[in-house]
N, C-alpha and C positions, 0 to 999 in steps of 0.2 A: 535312689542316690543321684548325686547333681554329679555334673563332669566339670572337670579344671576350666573349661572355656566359658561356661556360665560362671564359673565363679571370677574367674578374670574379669568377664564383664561388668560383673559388680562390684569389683576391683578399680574395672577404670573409673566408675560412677563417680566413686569415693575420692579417688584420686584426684579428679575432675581433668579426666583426658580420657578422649572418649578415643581416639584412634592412637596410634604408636605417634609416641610425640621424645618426651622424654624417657620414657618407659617401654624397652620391648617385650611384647609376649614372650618369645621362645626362649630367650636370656636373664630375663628378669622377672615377669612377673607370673610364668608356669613353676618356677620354681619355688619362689616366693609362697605360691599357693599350695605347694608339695610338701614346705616346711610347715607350714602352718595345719598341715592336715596330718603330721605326725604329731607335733605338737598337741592338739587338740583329742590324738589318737590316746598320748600319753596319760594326759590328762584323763580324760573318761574312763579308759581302762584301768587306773588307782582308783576310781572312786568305789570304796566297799559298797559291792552290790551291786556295780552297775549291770553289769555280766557283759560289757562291749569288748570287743578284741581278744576273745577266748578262743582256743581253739584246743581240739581231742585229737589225736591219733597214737595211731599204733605203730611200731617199730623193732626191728630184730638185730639181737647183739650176738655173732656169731661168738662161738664155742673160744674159749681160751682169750678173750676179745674183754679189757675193761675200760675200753672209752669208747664213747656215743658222737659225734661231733652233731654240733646245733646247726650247723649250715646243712645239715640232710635231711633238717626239718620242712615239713610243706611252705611253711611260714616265716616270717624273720621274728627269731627268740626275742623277747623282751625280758620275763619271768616267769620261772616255775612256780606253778601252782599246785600240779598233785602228779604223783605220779606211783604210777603199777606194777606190778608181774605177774602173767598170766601163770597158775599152776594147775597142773592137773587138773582133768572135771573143768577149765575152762574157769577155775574161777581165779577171783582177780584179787591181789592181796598188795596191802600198801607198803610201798618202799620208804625204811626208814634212812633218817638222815645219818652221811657219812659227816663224823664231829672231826673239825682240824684237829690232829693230833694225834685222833685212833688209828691210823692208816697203818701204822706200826702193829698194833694190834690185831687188826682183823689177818693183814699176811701173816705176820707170823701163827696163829691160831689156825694157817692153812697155807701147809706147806707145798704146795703145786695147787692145779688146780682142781676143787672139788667137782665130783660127775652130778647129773642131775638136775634137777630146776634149783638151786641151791637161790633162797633168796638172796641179795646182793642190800647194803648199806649203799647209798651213791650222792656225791655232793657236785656244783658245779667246778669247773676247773678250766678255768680261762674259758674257753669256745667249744667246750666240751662237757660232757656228764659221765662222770668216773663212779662204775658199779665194780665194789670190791666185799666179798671173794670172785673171782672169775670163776668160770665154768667148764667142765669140757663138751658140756652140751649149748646148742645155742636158746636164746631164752626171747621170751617176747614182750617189751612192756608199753602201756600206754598212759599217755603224759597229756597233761590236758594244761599250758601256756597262756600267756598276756604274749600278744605278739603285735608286733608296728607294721601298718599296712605297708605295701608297696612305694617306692619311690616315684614321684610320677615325672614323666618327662614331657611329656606331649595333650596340648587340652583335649583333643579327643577320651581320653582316658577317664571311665567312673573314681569319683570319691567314695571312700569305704567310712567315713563318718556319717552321720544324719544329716539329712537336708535340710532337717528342721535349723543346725547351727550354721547354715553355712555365712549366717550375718557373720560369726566369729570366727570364721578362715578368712572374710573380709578385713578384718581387723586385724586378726595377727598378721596376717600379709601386708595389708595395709606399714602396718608397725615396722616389718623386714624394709618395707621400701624405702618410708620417710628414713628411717635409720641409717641406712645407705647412703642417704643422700644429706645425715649430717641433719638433717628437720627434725629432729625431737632428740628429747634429752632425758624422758620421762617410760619407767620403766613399765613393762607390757600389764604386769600384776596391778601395779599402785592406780593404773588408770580405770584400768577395769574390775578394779576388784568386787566392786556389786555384781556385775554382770557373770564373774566368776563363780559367785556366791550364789547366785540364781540358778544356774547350771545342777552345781553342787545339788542343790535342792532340791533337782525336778529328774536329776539321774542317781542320784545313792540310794544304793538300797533296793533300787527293783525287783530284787527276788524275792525279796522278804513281804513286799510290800504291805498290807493291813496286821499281818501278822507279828509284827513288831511294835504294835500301836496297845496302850495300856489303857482303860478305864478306870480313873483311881474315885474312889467314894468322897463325895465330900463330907459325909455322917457316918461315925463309928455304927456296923449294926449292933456291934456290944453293945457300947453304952445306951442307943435309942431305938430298937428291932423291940 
């Protein structure tokens, strides 16, 4: 992984200011490079397949307790993607989705709160995850998230994207600055969008990889076998 200060530097290149001129590091252009490395975060971790920005853990919801909050995650939440309850025997069984409007439903069908590993329904709820029936026992689940790296403050600090793109934290930074300063009028997508479409192409799907790939016949063997 490349740090903020190399990529500043090919920041100033582009820019064409090689030293603090109109643009400072600390103010302008580490940030610039922080925005564009969440950006670029976002992006990659949508792409089906890519598996970037995933992360697993495990977590415990103490007894009589139906909210989770996401700020106690390792990670900064972006999206859920799967998530568990350990039962008995250690094994791990998928939490279904809480639907707007059953919330009614599930309490009343559970008038206090049930004992035991009782599995829970659980949907998001503002900056939180709401597991309903509650419990009077505490339960343990693990959730596996798309999360946005860290905010970065200072060029010392590693980027959590590939080093292979950092041409394109050049460019979105790049784009933060001129835009700033009133120099462009033309929007981030519309200019890059092949370069976007390359990306796409070279990160969707990694997990699948050949295994998604078909051989189709050009000769029926019915008609000619």
């Amino acid at each position: 992984m490349s740090t903020v200060s190399s990529v500043v530097t090919k920041l100033r290149t582009r820019l064409g200011e090689a030293s603090e001129h109109e643009f400072d590091d600390g103010d302008q252009l580490v940030p610039y490079v922080a925005l564009a490395e969440q950006w670029l975060a976002q992006f990659l971790g949508r792409l089906r397949g890519s598996g970037y920005f995933r992360h697993r853990q495990t977590f415990s919801l103490s007894a009589s307790t139906e909210t989770y909050a996401l700020s106690s995650l390792a990670k900064t939440f972006a999206e859920l993607v799967e998530l568990t309850m350990q039962a008995d025997g250690g094994y791990w069984n998928p939490v279904p989705v809480l639907r707007d409007g059953d919330e009614f439903l599930v309490r009343n069908q559970s008038i206090g709160a049930p004992s035991g590993l009782v599995l829970p329904a659980a949907r998001l709820l503002h900056e939180s995850i709401q597991f309903l029936p509650t419990s009077t026992s505490a339960r343990t689940f693990g959730i596996v998230f798309r999360y946005l790296p860290s905010l970065k403050t200072s060029g010392s600090e590693s980027l959590e994207t590939p080093a292979a793109l950092d041409y394109v934290l050049v460019l979105r930074a790049q784009h933060f600055a001129l835009a700033d300063e009133g120099a462009t009028n033309t929007s981030f997508d519309e200019e890059y969008a092949g370069t976007l479409a390359e990306i796409e192409d070279q990160y969707a799907g990694r997990q699948f990889g050949a295994s998604t790939e078909t051989i189709r016949r050009k000769a029926s063997v019915g008609l000619f076998g």
